[in-house]
C-alpha positions as CSV (number, residue, x, y, z in Angstrom):
1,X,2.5,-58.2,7.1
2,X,6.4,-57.2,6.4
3,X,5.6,-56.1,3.6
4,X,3.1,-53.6,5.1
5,X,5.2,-52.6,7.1
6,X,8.2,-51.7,5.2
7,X,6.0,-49.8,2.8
8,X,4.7,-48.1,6.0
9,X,7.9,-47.0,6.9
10,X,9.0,-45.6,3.5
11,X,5.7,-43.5,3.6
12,X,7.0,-42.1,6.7
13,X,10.4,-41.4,5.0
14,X,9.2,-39.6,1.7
15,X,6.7,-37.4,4.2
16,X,9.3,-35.1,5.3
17,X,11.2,-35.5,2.6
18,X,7.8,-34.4,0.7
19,X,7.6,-31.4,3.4
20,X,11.1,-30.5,2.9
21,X,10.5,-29.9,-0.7
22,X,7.5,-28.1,-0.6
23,X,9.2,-25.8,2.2
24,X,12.1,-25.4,-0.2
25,X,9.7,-24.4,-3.1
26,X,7.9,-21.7,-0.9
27,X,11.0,-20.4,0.1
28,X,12.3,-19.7,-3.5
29,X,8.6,-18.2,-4.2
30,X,8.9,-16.3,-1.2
31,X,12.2,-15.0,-2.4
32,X,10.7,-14.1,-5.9
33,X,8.1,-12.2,-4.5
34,X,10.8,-10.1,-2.2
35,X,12.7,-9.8,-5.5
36,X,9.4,-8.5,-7.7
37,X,8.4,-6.3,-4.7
38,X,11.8,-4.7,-4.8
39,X,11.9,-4.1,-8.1
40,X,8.5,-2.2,-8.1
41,X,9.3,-0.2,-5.5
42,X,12.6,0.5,-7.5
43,X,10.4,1.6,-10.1
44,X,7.8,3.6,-8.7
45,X,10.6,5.9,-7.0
46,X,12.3,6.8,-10.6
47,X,8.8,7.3,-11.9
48,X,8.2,9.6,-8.8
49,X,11.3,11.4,-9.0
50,X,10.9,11.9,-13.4
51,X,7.1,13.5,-12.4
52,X,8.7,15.7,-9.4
53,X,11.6,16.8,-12.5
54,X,8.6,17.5,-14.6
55,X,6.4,19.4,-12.5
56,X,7.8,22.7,-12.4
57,X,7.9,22.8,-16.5
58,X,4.4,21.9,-16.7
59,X,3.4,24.4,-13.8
60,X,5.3,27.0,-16.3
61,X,2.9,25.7,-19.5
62,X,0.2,26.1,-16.8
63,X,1.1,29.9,-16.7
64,X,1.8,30.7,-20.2
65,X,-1.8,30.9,-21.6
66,X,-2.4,33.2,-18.9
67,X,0.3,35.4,-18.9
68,X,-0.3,35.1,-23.3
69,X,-4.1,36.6,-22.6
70,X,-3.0,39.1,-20.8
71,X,-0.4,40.3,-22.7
72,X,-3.1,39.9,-25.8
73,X,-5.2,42.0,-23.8
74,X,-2.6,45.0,-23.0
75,X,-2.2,44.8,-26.6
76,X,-5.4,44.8,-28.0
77,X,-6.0,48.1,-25.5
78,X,-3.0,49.9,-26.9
79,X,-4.7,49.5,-30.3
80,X,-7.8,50.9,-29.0
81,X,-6.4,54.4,-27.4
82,X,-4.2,54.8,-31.0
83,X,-7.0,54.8,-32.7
């Protein structure tokens, strides 16, 4: 019956120390995660600010073929009144 008891009463003990570890472990996960999540958002403002630096050069590709047509066009009617 002592013997029951003692080992009773080191279950008891290694519970919170059990507890204690696992809160320690969810802590540092917890931290990861803050760390990752910070990191991504990091990211995802350079990659917004590179596509907000590249925008107005692609709106300007945008408007070359047009402006090339036209000017294709003025052209192609200069040829047809010198004939």
């Amino acid at each position: 019956m002592g013997l029951n008891i003692v080992a009773a009463v080191e279950q008891q003990g290694a519970v919170p120390q059990e507890i204690a570890s696992s809160v320690s472990r969810a802590a540092s996960g917890t931290q990861e995660v803050l760390q990752n999540v910070a990191a991504a958002s990091d990211a995802s403002t350079m990659v917004s600010e590179e596509a907000n630096s590249l925008l107005p050069s692609s709106n300007e590709m945008c408007e070359q073929p047009h402006r090339m047509h036209d000017e294709v066009l003025r052209f192609l009617q200069s040829v047809r009144r010198n004939q």
